[in-house]
DOKOLLUM-659474 format. One record per residue (C-alpha): residue number from 1; z, y, x; residue in one letter. Coordinates in nm, 2 decimals. Each point is the difference from the previous one (the first is absolute). Layout:
@k=NUM&up=Z&north=Y&east=X&r=A;
...
This chain:
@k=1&up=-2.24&north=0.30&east=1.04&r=X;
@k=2&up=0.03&north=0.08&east=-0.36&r=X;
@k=3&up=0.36&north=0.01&east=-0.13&r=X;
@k=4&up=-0.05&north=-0.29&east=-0.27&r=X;
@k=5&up=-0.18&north=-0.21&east=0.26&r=X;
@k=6&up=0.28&north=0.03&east=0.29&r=X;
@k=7&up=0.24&north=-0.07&east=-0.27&r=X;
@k=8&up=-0.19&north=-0.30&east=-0.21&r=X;
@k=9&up=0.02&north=-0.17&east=0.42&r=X;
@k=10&up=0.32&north=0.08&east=0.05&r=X;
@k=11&up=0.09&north=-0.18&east=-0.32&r=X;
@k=12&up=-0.22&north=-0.33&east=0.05&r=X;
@k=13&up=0.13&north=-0.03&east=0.34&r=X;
@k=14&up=0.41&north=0.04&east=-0.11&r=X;
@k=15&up=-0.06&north=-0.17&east=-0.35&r=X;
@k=16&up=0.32&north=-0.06&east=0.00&r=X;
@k=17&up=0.22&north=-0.01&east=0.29&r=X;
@k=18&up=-0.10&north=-0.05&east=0.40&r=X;
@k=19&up=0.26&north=-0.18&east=0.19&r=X;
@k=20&up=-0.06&north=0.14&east=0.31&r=X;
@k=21&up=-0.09&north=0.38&east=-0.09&r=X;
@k=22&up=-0.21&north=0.22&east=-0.23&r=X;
@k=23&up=-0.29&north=0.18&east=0.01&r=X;
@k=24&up=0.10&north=0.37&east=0.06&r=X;
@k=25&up=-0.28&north=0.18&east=-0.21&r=X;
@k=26&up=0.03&north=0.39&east=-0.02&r=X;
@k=27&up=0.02&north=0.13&east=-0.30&r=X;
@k=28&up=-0.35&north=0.22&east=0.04&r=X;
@k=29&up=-0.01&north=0.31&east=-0.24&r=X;
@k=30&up=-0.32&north=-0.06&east=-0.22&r=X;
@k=31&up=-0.28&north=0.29&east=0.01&r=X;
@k=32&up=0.07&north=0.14&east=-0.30&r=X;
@k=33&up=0.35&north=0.08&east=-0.07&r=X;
@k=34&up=0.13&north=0.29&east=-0.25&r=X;
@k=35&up=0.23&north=0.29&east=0.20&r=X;
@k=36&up=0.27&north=0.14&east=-0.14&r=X;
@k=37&up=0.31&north=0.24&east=0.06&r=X;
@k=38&up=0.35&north=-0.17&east=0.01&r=X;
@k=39&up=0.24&north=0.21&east=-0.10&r=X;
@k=40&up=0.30&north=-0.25&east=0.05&r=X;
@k=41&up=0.06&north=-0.29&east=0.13&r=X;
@k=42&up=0.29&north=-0.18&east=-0.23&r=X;
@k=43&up=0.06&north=-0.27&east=0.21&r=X;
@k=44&up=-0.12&north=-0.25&east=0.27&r=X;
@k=45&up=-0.29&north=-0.13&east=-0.27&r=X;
@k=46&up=-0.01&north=0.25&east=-0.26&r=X;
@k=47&up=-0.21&north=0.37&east=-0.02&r=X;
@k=48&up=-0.03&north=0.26&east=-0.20&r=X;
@k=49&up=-0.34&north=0.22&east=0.04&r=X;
@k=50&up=-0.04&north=0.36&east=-0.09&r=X;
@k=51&up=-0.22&north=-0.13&east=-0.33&r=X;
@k=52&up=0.39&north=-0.12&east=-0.12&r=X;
@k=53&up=-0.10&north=-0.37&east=-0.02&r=X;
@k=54&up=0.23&north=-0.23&east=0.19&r=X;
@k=55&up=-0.20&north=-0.27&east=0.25&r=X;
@k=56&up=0.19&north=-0.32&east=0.07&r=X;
@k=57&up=-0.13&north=-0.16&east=0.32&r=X;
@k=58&up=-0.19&north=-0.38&east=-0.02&r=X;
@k=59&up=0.12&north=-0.24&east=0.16&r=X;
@k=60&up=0.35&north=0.11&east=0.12&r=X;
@k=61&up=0.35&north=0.01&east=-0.10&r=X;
@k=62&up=0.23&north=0.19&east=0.18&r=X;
@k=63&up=0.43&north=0.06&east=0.01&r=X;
@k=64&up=0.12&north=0.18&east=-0.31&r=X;
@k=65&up=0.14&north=0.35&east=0.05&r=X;
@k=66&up=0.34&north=0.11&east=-0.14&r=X;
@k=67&up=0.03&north=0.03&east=-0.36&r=X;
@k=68&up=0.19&north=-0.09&east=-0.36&r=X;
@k=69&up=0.36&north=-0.04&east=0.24&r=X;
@k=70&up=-0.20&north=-0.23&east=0.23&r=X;
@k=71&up=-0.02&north=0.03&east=0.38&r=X;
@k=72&up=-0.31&north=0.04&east=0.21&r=X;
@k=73&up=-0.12&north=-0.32&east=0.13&r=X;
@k=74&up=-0.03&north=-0.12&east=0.35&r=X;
@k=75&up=-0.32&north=0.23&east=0.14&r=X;
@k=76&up=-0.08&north=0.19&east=-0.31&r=X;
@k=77&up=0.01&north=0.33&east=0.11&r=X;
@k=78&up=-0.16&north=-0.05&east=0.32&r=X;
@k=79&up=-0.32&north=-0.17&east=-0.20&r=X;
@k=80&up=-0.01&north=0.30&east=-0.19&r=X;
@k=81&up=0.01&north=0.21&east=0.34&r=X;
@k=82&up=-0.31&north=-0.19&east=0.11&r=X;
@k=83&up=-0.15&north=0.03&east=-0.32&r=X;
@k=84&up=0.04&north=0.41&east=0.02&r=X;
@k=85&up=-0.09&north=-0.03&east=0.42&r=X;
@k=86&up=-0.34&north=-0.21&east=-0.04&r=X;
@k=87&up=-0.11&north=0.28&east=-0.34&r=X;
@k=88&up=0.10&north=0.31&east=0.24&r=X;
@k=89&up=-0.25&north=-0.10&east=0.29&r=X;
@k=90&up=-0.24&north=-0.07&east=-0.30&r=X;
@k=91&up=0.07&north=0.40&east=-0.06&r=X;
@k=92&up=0.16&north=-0.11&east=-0.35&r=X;
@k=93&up=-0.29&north=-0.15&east=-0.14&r=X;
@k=94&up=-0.07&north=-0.42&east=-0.08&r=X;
@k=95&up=-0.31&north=-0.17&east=-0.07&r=X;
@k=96&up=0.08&north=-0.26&east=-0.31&r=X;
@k=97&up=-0.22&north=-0.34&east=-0.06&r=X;
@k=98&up=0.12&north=-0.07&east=-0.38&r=X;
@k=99&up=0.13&north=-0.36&east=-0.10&r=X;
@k=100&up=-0.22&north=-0.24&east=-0.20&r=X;
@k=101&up=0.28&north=0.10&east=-0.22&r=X;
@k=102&up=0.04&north=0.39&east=0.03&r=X;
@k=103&up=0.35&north=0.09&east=-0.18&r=X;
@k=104&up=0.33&north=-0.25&east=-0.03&r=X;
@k=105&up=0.25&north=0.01&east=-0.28&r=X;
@k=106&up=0.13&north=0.31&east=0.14&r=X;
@k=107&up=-0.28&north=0.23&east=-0.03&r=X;
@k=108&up=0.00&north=0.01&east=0.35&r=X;
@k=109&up=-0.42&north=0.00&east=0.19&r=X;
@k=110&up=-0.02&north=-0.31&east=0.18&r=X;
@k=111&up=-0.20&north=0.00&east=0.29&r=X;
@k=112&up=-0.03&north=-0.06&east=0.44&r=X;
@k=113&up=0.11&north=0.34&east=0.19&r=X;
@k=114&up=-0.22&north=0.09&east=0.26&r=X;
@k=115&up=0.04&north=0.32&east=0.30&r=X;
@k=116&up=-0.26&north=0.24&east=0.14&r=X;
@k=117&up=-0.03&north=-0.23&east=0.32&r=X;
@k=118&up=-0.06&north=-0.30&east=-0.23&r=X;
@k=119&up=0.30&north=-0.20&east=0.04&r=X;
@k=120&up=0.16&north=-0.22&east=-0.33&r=X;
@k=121&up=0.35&north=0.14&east=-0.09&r=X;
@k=122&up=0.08&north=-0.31&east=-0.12&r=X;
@k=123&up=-0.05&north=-0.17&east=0.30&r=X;
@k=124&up=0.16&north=0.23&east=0.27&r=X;
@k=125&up=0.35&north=-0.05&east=-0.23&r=X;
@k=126&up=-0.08&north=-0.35&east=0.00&r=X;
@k=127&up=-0.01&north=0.00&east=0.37&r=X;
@k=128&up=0.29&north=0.19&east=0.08&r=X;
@k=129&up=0.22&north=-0.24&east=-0.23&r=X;
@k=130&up=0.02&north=0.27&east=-0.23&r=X;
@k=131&up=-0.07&north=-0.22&east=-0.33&r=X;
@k=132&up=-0.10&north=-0.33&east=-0.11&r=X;
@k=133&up=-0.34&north=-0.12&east=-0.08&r=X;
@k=134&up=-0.10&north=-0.03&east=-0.38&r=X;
@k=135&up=-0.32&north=-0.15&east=-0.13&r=X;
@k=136&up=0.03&north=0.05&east=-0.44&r=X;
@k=137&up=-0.34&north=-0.13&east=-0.16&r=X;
@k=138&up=-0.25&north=0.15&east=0.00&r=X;
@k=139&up=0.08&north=0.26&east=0.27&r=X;
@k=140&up=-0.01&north=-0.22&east=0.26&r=X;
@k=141&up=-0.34&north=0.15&east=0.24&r=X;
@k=142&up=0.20&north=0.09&east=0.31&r=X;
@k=143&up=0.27&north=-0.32&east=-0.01&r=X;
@k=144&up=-0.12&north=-0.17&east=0.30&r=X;
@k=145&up=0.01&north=0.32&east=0.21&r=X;
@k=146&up=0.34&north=0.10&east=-0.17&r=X;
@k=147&up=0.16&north=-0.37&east=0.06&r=X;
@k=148&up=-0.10&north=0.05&east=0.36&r=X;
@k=149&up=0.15&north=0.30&east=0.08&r=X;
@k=150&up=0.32&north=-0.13&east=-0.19&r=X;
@k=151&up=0.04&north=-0.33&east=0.24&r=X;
@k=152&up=-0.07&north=0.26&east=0.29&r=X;
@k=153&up=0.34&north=0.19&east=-0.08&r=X;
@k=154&up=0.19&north=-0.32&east=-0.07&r=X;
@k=155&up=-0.10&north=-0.14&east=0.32&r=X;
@k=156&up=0.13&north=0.27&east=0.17&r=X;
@k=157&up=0.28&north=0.02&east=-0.25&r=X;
@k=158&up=-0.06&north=0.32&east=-0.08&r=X;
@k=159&up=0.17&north=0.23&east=-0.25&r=X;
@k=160&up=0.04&north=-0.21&east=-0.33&r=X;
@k=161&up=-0.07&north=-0.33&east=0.20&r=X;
@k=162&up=0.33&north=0.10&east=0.27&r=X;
@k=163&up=0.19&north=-0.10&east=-0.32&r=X;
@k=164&up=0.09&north=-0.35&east=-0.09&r=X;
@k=165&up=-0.19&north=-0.14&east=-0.31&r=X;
@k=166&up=0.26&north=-0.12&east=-0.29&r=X;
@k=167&up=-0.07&north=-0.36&east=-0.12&r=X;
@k=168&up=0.15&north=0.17&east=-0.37&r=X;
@k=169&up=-0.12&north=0.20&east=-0.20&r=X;
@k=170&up=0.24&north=0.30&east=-0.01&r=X;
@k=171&up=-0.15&north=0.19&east=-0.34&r=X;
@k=172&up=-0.27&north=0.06&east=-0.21&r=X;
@k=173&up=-0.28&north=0.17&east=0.17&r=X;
@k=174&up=-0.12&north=-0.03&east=0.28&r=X;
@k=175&up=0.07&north=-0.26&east=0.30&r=X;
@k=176&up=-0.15&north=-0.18&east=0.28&r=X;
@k=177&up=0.21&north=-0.34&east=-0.03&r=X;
@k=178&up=0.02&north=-0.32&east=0.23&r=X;
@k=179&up=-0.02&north=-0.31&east=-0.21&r=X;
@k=180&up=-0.16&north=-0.37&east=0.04&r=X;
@k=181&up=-0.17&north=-0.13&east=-0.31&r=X;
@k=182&up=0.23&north=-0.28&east=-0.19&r=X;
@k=183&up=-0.29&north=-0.11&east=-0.26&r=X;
@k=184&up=-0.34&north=0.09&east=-0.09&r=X;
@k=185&up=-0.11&north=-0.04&east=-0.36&r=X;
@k=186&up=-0.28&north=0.11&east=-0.24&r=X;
@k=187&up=-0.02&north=0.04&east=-0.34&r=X;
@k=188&up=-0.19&north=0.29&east=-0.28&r=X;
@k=189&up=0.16&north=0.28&east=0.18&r=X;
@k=190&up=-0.10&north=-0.06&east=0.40&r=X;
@k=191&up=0.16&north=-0.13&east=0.30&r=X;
@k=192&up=0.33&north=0.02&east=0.07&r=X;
@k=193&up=0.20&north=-0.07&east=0.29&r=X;
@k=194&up=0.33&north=-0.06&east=-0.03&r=X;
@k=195&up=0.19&north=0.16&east=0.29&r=X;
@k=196&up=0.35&north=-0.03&east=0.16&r=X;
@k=197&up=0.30&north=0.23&east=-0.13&r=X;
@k=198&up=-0.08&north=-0.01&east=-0.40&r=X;
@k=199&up=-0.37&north=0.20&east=0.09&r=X;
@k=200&up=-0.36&north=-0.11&east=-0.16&r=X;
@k=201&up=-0.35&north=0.13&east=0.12&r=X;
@k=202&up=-0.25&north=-0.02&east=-0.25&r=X;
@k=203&up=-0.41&north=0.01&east=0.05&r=X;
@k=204&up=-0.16&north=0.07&east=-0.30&r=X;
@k=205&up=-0.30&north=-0.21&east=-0.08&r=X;
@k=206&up=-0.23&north=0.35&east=0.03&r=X;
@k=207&up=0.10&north=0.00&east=0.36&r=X;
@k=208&up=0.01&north=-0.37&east=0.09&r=X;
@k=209&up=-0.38&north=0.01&east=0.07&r=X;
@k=210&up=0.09&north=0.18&east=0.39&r=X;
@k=211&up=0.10&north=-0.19&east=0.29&r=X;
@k=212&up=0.35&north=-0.15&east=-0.02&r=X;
@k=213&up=0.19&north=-0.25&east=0.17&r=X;
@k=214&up=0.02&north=-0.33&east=-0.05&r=X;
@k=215&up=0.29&north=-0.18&east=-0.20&r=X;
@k=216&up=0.12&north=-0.20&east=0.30&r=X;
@k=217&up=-0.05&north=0.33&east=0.22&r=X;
@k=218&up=0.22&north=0.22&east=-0.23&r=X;
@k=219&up=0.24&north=-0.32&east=0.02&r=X;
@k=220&up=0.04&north=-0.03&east=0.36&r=X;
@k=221&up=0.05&north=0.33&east=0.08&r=X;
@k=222&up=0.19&north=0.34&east=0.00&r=X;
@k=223&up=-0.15&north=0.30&east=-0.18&r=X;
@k=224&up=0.00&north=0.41&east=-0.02&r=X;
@k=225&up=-0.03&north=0.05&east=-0.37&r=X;
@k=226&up=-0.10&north=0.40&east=-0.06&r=X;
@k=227&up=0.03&north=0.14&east=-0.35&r=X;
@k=228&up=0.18&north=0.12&east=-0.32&r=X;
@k=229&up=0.31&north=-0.24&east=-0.12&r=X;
@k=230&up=0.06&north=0.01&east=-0.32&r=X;
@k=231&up=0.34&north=-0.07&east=-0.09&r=X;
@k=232&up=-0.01&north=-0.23&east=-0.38&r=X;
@k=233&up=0.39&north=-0.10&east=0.03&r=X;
@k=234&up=-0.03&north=0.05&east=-0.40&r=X;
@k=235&up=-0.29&north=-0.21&east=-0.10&r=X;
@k=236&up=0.08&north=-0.26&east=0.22&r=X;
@k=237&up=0.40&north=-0.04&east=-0.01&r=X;
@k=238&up=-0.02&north=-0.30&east=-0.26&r=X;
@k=239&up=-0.31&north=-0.15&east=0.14&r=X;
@k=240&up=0.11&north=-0.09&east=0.39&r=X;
@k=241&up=-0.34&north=0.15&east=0.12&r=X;
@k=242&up=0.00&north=0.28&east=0.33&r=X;
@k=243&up=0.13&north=0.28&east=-0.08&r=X;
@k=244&up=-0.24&north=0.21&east=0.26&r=X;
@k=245&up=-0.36&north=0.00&east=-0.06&r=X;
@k=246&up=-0.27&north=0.17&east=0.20&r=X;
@k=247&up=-0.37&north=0.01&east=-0.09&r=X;
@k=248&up=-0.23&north=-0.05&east=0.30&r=X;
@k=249&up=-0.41&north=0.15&east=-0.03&r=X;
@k=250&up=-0.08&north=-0.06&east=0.37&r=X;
@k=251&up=0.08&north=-0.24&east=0.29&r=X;
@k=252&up=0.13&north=0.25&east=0.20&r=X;
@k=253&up=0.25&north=0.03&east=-0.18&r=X;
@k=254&up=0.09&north=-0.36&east=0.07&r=X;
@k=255&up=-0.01&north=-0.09&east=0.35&r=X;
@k=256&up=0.19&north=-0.23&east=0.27&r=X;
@k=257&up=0.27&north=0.09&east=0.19&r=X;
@k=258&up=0.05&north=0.08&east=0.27&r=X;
């Protein structure tokens, strides 16, 4: 089955969430993929080919390494061990599927990692509990496959998912935080949820057109929200509003817990 096929099913089965499970769609590598020679691997989702361009895997975030005075998080090093383990049987090379969008605000390539044997970088990680699903619009091709072989690793509490999940956000970047929804509301700017712990999720209008949940199901129940916090303690000090905001493109980044 072709790979935008297996994926668009995947997709319209899970919509949104399953209750009792998730369809646990490879990630197939498409026929025609572009090879190239990694000359490092930075960390557990970054590359850096021979070329000199830097790749940043879709569809994945994983534990920051050591650096500016901070300390390696939790499972960091050994996502980058993986990384470098899955590109050596591969004999150094990956086969790259480029984003809808191709380059972030970094520079950096964007695009699916694929080995000689035909396996989805993204998703071994993913399975091992090596990182945490991400779906940004519009690179979201391979999120049903990615989301499954997230939920595999948390079931089994593996890696990132044998550590307890805060219900605070502890900084500005990214965080995969525990929160019921207080309110809902809409206005010009999107949807946003109010959450517990002085933390807002916001769905932009250009991304309210996918499947979400319901207001009384975001009400009634607890929820993994995945994504970048941004911290606006300045603009919002005289206003009373959340001071954490994070911008949700996909469902998957917005699903029940447990």
């Amino acid at each position: 089955m072709q790979l935008g096929k297996l994926v668009k099913k995947a997709l319209m089965i899970s919509a949104f969430f399953v209750p009792m499970g998730f369809v646990q769609a490879a990630c197939e590598a498409p026929t025609k993929l572009t090879w190239h020679t990694v000359a490092k691997v930075v960390d557990g989702d970054t590359l850096k080919l021979a070329d000199g361009r830097s790749v940043r895997l879709i569809g994945i975030n994983t534990p920051e390494l050591a650096r500016q005075g901070r300390s390696a998080e939790p499972f960091a090093e050994q996502a980058r061990r993986a990384l470098q383990a899955e590109l050596s049987a591969s004999g150094g090379e990956v086969g790259l599927l480029l984003g809808r969008d191709r380059q972030d605000h970094y520079g950096r390539t964007l695009a699916h990692g694929f080995t000689r044997s035909g396996s989805n970088l993204e998703e071994h990680l993913l399975r091992d509990g090596l990182g945490w699903q991400v779906a940004i619009a519009p690179n979201t091709q391979l999120a049903a496959c990615h989301l499954a072989a997230e939920r595999v690793a948390q079931q089994g509490k593996r890696g990132v998912w044998s550590r307890p999940l805060s219900a605070h956000v502890q900084q500005a970047g990214f965080q995969p935080l525990l929160a019921r929804v207080k309110t809902v509301q809409r206005n010009r700017g999107g949807i946003w949820l109010e959450l517990e712990n002085g933390a807002v999720a916001r769905i932009a209008w250009a991304h309210a057109k996918q499947v979400w949940p319901s207001d009384t199901q975001l009400q009634a129940r607890q929820w993994l929200v995945k994504g970048w916090w941004r911290d606006r303690q300045r603009e919002v000090a005289a206003s009373g509003r959340a001071r954490w905001l994070v911008d949700l493109q996909h469902p998957s980044m917005l699903r029940e817990w447990p």
